[in-house]
N, C-alpha and C positions, 0 to 999 in steps of 0.2 A: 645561250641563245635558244636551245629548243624547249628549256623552262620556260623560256621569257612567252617565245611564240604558243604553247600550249595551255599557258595562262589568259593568253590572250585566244582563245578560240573557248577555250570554259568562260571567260568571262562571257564572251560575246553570245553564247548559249545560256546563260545566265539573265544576260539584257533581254534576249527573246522571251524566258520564260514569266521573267517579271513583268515584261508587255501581254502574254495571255494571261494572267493573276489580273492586270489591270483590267485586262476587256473581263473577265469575268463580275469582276467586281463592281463596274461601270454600268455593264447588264443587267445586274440582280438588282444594283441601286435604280436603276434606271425603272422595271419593272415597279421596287418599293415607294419609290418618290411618284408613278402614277398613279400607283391605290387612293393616294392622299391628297390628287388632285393638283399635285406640282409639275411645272409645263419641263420636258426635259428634252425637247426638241436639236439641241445641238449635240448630245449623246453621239448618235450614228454617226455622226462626221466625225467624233473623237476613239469611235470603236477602229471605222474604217483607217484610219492613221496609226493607230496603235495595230492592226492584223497586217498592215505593211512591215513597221517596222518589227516586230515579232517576225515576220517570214522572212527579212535580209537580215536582219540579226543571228537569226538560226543556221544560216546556209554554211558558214563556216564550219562552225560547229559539226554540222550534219555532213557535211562533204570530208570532214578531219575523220570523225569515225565509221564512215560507210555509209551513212544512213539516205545518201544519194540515189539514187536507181540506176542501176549500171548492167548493161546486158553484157552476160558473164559467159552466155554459152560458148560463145568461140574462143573468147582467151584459155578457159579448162580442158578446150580439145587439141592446142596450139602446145610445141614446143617450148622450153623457157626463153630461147633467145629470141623467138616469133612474138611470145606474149611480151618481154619488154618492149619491144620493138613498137607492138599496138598501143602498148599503154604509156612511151613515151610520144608517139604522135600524137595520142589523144588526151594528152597534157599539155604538147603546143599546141592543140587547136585550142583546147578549151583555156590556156592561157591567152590565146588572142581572143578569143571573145568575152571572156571575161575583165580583158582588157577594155574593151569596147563598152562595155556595159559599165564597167566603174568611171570611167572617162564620160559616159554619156550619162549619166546618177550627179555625178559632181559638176558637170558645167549646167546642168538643170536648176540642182540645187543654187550655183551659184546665180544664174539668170534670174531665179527666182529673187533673192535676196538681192541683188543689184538693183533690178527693178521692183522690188518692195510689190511683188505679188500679193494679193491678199485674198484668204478663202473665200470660196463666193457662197457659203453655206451659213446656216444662225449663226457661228461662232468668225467671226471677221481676226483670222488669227493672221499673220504674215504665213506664208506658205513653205517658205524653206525650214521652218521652223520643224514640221511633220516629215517634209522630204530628209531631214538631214537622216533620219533611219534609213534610208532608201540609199541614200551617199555612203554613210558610213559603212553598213553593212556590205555594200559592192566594193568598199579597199578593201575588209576582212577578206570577205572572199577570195580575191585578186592573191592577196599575201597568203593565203590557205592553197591555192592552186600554183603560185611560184613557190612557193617551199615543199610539195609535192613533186614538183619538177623538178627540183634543186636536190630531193629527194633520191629519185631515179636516177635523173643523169650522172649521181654522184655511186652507181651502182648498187642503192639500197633500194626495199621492195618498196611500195606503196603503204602509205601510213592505214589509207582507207581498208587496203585488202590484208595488210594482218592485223586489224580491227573485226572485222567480218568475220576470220576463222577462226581468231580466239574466243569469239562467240558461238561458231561453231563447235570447237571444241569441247564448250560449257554445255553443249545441248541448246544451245537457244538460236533457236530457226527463227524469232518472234519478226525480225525483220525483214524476213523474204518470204513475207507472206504480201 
């Protein structure tokens, strides 16, 4: 299972990066096909859907190995059984609102596509179509924050924080900057 689950958090960092590859590419084309006089007007609406699903696609990923923002000063001053203590509440909370947030990505998503939404921008695309990044990427998450919890409760450390020190260990501060 935690092959299966950390396949699926690279993949899903994977998905992201392939979504910035895309906006980069869509940009530059975009720039090249003005030179020449070609209208390329619905571009920004397909950059702006790709830099969504790029940034819920990532969060997985980014929350699996640290790369989250996490105020550390008090758990490093805090005894061990104080800092599990912190860091398993602050895995229920943010499993319930990440709960919230995937529940409120998907029944969006799905309103959209029930009612056959459709972009109101040049590109008349159906809408759920761009949102499903925004869905998809809020279950990763959801499943990335209950297996962190499932983590801890189960008396193992946090994936994210011995992620962070074995970087530390390497010498590489690059992320807490």
């Amino acid at each position: 299972m935690r092959r299966l689950l950390d396949a699926l958090y690279f993949g899903a960092g994977a998905v992201a990066a392939a979504f910035v590859a895309l906006i980069a590419v869509l940009m530059i084309g975009q720039s090249i096909l003005r030179e020449f006089g070609v209208r390329t007007g619905a571009v920004p609406d397909v950059v702006a859907w790709c830099c969504a699903a790029a940034g819920f696609f990532a969060m997985a990923h980014a929350f699996k190995h640290g790369d989250f923002v996490r105020v550390t000063l008090l758990l490093e001053k805090v005894s061990p059984p104080v800092r599990r203590t912190l860091e398993l509440t602050s895995l229920l909370i943010g499993t319930a609102s990440v709960s919230y947030l995937m529940w409120a990505a998907v029944s969006f998503t799905y309103e959209s596509w029930a009612f056959n939404d459709i972009a109101t921008g040049l590109l008349p695309m159906p809408l759920w179509i761009p949102q499903l990044g925004f869905a998809i990427g809020s279950v990763l998450l959801w499943i990335a924050v209950v297996d962190e919890l499932v983590i801890v409760l189960r008396g193992g450390r946090p994936t994210f924080v011995v992620a962070v020190e074995q970087r530390h260990a390497q010498g590489d501060f690059s992320s807490d900057i």
